[in-house]
C-alpha positions as CSV (number, residue, x, y, z in Angstrom):
1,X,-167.5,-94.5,16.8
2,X,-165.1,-96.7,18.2
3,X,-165.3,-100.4,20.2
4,X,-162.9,-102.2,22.0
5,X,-162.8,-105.8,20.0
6,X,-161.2,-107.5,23.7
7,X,-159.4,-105.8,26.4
8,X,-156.8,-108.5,27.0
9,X,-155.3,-110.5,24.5
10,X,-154.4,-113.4,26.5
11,X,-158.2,-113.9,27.7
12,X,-158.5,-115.3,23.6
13,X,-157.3,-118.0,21.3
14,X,-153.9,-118.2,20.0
15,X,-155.4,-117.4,16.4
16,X,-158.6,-115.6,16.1
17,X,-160.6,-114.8,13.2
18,X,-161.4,-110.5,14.0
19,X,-163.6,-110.3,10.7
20,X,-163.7,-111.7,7.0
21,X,-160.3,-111.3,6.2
22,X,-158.7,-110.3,9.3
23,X,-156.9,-112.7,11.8
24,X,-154.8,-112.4,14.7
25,X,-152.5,-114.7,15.8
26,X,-151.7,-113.9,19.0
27,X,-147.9,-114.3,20.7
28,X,-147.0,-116.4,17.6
29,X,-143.7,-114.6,16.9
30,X,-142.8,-115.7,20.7
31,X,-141.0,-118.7,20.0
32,X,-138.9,-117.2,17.2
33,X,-138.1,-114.0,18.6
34,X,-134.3,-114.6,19.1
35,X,-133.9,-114.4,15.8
36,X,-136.3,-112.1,14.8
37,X,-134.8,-109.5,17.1
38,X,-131.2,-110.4,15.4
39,X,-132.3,-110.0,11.9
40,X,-133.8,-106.7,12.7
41,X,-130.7,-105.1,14.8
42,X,-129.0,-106.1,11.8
43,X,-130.9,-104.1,8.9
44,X,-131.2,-101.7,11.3
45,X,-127.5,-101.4,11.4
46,X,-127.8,-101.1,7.9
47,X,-130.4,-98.4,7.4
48,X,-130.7,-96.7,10.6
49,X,-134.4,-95.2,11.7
50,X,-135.6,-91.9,10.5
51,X,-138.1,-89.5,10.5
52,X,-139.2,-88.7,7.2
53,X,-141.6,-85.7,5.8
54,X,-144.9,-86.2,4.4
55,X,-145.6,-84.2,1.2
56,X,-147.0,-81.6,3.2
57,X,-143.5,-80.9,4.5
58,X,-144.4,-82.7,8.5
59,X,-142.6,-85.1,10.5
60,X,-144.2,-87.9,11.1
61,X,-144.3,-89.2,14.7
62,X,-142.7,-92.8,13.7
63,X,-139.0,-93.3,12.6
64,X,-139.1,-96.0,9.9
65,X,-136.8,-97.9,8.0
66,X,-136.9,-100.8,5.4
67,X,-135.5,-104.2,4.2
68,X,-136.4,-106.0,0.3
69,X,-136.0,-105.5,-2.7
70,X,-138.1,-102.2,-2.2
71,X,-138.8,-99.8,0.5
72,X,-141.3,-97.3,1.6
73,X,-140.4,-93.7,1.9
74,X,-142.2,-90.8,2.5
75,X,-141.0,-86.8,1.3
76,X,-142.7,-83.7,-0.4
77,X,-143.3,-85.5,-3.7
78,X,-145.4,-87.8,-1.8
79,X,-145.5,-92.2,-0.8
80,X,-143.8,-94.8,-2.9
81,X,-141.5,-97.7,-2.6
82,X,-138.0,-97.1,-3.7
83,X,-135.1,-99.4,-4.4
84,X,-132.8,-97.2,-2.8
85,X,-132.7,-95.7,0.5
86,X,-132.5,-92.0,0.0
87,X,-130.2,-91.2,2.8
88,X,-127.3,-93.4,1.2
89,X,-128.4,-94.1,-2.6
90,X,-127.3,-97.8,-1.8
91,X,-130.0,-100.4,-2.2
92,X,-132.3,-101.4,1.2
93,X,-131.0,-104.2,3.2
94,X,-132.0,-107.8,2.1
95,X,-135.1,-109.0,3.7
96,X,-133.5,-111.6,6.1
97,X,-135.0,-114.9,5.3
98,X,-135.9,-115.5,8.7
99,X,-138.3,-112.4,8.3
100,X,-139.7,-113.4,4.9
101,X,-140.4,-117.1,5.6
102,X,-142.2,-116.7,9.0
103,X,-144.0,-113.5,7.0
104,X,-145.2,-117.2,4.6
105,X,-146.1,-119.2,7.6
106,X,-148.4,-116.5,9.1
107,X,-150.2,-115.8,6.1
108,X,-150.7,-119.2,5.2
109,X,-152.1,-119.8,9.0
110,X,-154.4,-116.9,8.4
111,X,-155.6,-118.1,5.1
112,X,-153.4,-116.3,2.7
113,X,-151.4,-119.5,0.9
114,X,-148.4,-118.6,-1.3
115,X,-147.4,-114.7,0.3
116,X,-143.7,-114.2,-1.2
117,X,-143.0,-110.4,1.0
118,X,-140.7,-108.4,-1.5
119,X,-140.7,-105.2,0.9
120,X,-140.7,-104.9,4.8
121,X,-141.5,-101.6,6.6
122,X,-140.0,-101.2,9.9
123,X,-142.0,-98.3,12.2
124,X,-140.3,-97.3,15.8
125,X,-142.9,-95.6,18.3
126,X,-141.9,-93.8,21.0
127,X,-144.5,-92.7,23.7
128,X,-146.8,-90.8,22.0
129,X,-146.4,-91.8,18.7
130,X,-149.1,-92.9,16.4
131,X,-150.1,-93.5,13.2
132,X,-153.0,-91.7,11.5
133,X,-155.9,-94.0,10.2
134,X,-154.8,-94.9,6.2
135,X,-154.8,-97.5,3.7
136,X,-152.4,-99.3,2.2
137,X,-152.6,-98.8,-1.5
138,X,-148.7,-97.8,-2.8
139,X,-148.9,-101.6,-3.8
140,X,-149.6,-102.4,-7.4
141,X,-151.4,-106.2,-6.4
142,X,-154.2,-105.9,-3.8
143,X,-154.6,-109.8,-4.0
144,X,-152.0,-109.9,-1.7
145,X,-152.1,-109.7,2.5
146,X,-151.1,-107.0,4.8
147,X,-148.4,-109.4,7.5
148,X,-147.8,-107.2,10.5
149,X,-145.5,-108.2,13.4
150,X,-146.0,-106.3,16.6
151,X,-142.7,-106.2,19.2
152,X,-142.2,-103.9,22.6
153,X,-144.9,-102.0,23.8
154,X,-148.1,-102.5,23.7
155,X,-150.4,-100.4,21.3
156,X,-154.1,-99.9,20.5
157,X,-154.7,-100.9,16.3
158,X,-157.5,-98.6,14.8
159,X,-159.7,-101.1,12.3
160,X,-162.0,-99.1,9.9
161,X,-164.3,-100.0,7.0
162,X,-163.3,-99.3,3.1
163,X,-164.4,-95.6,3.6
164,X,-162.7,-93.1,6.3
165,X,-166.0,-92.1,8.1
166,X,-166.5,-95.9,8.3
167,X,-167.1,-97.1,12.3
168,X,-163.6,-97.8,13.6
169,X,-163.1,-100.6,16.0
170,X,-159.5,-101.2,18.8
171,X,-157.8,-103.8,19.7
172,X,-154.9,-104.5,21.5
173,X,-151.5,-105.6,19.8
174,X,-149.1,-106.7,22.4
175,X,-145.5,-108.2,22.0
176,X,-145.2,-111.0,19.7
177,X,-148.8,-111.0,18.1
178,X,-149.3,-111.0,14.4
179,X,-152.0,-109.3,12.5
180,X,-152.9,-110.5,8.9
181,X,-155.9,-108.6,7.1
182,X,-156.4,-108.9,2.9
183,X,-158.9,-110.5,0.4
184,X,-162.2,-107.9,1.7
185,X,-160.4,-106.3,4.5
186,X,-157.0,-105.5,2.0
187,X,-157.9,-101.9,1.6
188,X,-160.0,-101.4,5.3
189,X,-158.6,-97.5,6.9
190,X,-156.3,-98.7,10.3
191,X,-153.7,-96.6,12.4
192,X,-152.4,-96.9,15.8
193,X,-153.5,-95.2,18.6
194,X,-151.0,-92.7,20.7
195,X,-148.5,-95.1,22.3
196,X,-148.6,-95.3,25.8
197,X,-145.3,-94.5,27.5
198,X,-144.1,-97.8,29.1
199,X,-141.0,-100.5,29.9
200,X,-140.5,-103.2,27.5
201,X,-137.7,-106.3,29.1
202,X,-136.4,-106.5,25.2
203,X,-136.9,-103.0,24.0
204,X,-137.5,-100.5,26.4
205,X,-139.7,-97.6,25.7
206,X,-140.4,-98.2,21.8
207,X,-142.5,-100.4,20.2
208,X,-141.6,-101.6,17.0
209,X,-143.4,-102.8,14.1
210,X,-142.6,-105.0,11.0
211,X,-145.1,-104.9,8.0
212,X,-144.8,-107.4,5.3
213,X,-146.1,-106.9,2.3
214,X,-145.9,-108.1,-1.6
215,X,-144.7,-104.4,-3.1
């Protein structure tokens, strides 16, 4: 079963409190996004987006990337973070500081005091993309948020419960909005929804997310 949690962001408060342990904070990034956007075109110059395989031996829908001290990455022998980026054997790109200190204020906005990012997952969806409900659990520290920084198009975030035949709630990440979900929500199933195809001013058709998390 799913529900739509609001069908416009900008009908609700800047920061919004979705469920114990998950807040959104809606068009926060906005006022930074110059330099977001120039601290991401530059790891992605860096490490370039890729598909990569799941250990079934699929490609996945979303080209990713990474910047920290680790990275995630995806093959046949299954998901863990790395130190290297597999396609060059060269460490991932340093998290800019930019990106890891306004991953620090969000959390702490949401509740989450003292969140130091080591690794940042970059995901590029194209129309028709999506992301397969999951939970987040290649991390060795639970006590530690989920930071997730929406950009481009808009998508529809799939919110579960702790087990995967859980009810599954929607709502609507747009450009600019923040999602921040730990303590009791850390290890709650979510995906995106099929990405609508679409016009962004900044990024065209893609929508890009960053995820912050303490690897």
């Amino acid at each position: 079963m799913q529900t739509d949690l609001f069908g416009d962001a900008g009908l609700f408060p800047l920061q919004q409190q979705l469920a114990e342990g998950v807040c959104l904070l809606s068009g926060q990034a906005e006022s930074s996004m110059p330099a977001i956007w120039q601290a991401v075109s530059d790891v992605l110059q860096q490490a370039p987006l890729r598909q990569m395989q799941t250990a079934g031996g699929h490609t996945m829908s979303v080209s990713m990337s990474n910047c920290g001290d680790l990275g995630w990455i995806s093959d046949r022998h299954g998901y863990r973070y790395s130190r290297k980026d597999p396609q060059t054997g060269q460490p991932w790109p340093a998290m800019p500081a930019v990106l890891k200190e306004l991953a620090r204020t969000w959390a702490a906005q949401a509740g989450f005091d003292n969140f130091v990012s080591n690794a940042c997952l970059i995901n590029c969806y194209q129309a028709g993309s999506k992301m397969s409900l999951h939970q987040d659990r290649d991390e060795r520290d639970y006590t530690h948020p989920i930071v997730t920084l929406s950009l481009g198009l808009p998508a529809r975030f799939m919110l579960g419960g702790l087990l995967r035949q859980d009810p599954c709630c929607k709502l609507l990440l747009q450009h600019g909005d923040v999602l921040v979900f730990g303590g009791p929500a850390r290890l709650r199933f979510h995906g995106i929804m099929p990405v609508a195809d679409g016009e962004h001013a900044l990024l065209g058709k893609r929508r890009i997310s960053l995820t912050f998390r303490r690897a």
